[in-house]
C-alpha positions, 0 to 999 in steps of 0.5 A: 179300900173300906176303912177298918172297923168304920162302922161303930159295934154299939148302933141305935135305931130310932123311928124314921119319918119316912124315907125319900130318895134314890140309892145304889146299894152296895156290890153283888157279894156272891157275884164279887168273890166270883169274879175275883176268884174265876179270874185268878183262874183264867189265863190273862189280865180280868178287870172287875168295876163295880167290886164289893169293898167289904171285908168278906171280899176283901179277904178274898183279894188277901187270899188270892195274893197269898196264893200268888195271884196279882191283884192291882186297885185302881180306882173303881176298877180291880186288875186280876193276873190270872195264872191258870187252872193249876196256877196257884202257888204254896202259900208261905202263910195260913189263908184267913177267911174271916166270917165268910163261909162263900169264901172259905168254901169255893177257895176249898175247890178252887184249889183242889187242881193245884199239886200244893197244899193249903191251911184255911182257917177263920174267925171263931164264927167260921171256924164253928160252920161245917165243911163236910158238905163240900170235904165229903164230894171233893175226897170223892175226886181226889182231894185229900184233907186234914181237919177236925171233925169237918171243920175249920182250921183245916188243910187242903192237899190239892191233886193234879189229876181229879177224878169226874164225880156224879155227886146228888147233892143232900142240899140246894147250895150254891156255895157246894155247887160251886167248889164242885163245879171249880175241882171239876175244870180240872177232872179228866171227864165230865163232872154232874152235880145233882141238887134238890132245886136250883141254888143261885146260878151266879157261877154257872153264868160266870163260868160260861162268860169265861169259857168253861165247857158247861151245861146248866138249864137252872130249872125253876121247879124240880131237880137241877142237874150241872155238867162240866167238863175239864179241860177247857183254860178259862180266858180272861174277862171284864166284869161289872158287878151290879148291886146286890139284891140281898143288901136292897133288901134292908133298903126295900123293906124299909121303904115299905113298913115306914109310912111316907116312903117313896125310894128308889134303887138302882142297878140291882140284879134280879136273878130269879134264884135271889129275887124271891124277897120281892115275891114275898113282899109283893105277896104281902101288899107291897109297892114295889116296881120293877124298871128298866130291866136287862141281861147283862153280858154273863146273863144276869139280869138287872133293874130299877126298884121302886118302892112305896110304903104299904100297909102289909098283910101276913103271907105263908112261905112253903119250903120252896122258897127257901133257898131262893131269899135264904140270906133274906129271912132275917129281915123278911121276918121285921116285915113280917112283924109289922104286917097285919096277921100271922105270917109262916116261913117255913123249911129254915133249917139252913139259918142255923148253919149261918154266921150266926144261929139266925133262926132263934135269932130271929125270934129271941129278938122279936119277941124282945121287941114284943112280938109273938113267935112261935117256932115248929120244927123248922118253921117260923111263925109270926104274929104281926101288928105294927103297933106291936113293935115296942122296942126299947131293947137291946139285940146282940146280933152274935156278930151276923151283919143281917140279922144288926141290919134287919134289927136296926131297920125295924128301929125305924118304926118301933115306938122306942129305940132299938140298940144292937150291939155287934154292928162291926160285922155290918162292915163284911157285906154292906160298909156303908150301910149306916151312911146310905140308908141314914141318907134317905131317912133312917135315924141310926146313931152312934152309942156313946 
């Protein structure tokens, strides 16, 4: 278990000589809450090595327990009791997610099949987050809801006889994708999920090593379509998680904008639909090298990341790619703002909904930092320059553990120190972010 709050709110990012080693950065988040929740859904005992120790995961293992699922620790390896598709208990408790929108959104489904009745709520930034994207398409297969205007807290009355939708969806998102494709394993008939591209597939990869009726392709251009059919009990399963490609992110970037760098970065997952930072970097000039691949047993792929500082150049990002490095703008922007030239980020309507409104977060703290910015409709536009980067400022990040990371990275190259003021969230996603990152060169300190 992480210890509460052991990352300091009030953090200073001072310039880094350069970065050298190798790490292995923090667990898969995305893959951690699924593994966690799809065992509880399985008949049997599930063992997860390699879990995330964060509090958004955390607060999963909370959940489960409070529905009545046994969950043991013992050392890196979690055991989950897995009670069944419809095993879920009523809760004598409100079910807290904390920051976490993955955890209070595929919960949602999850318990749909179960004839029991559940209060989720969250903190003030959750409970601020919308839930009609998944309330409006679970209501079609028969679960009922009590919120306020689709947010949280709200009450979720499970149903144990869903009804087979075919739902298009407005959104590429994983997190909708997912708590369909949940209340679906317990429809009598075959559930379709349309979106506009393929959001990240972690789950339909998961949920066929668990032996769910399911058909996917994950196309990587045009219109996605996902088919599930209820039904099938879910057998239990071991699971590795390997690193997550969002939290390297901060460690990748930071190798390439510092001068002197050379890291590397072990056991990462590449999945395509996440890997499109290293496309974006790698347009810019980056150094970057890809090792030692493989396809795990669920079909994820994994691999070795090599990094090198690199003089970068600014890039156009088309609306496409979006969904695949969505959770990675914020700290693709302190790239972009040390690169030679404009950079455009374009279609990031979606940063708003976020822990945080991280689009103009992006650009109230750049331009605080003295860079150019300029923001069309849902586009973002940055003129770098690295010796641009002044610093000497302070950024409240709103309580967004990527936009406190991206902030103190770019410290590590801004001719003053940059101060970030609500770092305890770096705890939901990365707590070690300060210790390994700080291990390989950075200069983040306590402010006291």
């Amino acid at each position: 278990m992480i210890k509460k709050n052991s990352i300091k709110n009030n953090l200073i990012s001072f310039k880094s000589k350069g970065l050298k080693g190798v790490i292995e950065p923090a667990a898969d988040k995305s893959i951690s809450h699924r593994a966690l929740l799809f065992s509880s859904l399985a008949l049997g005992k599930s063992k997860i090595s390699n879990l995330l120790n964060s509090e958004d995961v955390l607060n999963m293992v909370k959940a489960l327990k409070v529905l009545g699922i046994k969950i043991t620790k013992n050392k890196n390896i979690y055991t989950v009791i897995g009670s069944g598709l419809t095993g879920f208990k009523i809760p004598n408790k409100h079910i807290d997610c904390g920051n976490s929108g993955t955890l209070a959104r595929i919960l949602i489904g999850a318990i749909g099949g179960s004839e029991i009745f559940v209060t989720l709520t969250g903190d003030s930034s959750l409970r601020k987050r919308p839930m009609n994207r998944v309330i409006k398409p679970l209501k079609k297969m028969g679960i009922n809801f009590n919120s306020s205007n689709g947010l949280l807290p709200l009450i979720v009355h499970g149903n144990s006889e869903i009804m087979p939708i075919k739902y298009n969806s407005p959104i590429s998102s994983a997190q909708v994708k997912t708590s369909i494709l949940l209340a679906g394993l317990n429809a009598r008939g075959t559930s379709e999920i349309i979106e506009p591209h393929t959001s990240r597939d972690h789950s339909e990869n998961l949920l066929k090593y668990f032996g769910a009726n399911i058909k996917y392709k994950s196309k990587i251009s045009g219109k996605n379509k996902v088919l599930i059919t209820g039904g099938n009990n879910l057998k239990c399963c071991n699971i590795d998680v390997p690193g997550d490609i969002s939290s390297a992110a901060f460690i990748i970037v930071a190798a390439s904008i510092i001068p002197g760098s050379n890291i590397n970065i072990k056991n990462v997952g590449i999945n395509y639909f996440r890997k499109g930072i290293l496309e974006a970097l790698e347009m810019m000039g980056a150094k970057i090298k890809v090792k030692n691949k493989f396809i795990n047993n669920f079909n994820e792929p994994i691999a070795d990341i090599s990094v090198k500082y690199s003089k970068l150049k600014g890039i156009t990002l088309g609306s496409r790619y979006s969904s695949r490095l969505i959770d990675e703008y914020p700290i693709l922007a302190m790239a972009a703002a040390t690169a030679s030239g404009k950079s455009i980020f374009k279609g990031l309507s979606e940063l708003r909904h976020k822990e945080s409104d991280r689009f103009n977060g992006i650009i109230d703290g750049l331009v605080s930092c003295g860079i150019k910015v300029e923001a069309k409709n849902d586009d973002i536009i940055i003129y770098g320059k690295l010796d641009q980067v002044n610093g000497g400022v302070t950024i409240d990040c709103k309580y967004d553990h990527r936009v406190a990371m991206s902030f103190l990275i770019l410290g590590g190259v801004s001719k003053k120190p940059i101060k970030v003021v609500g770092c305890k969230s770096i705890s939901t996603s990365y707590p070690k972010f300060n210790s390994e990152v700080n291990s390989l060169g950075m200069n983040i300190k306590n402010d006291i």
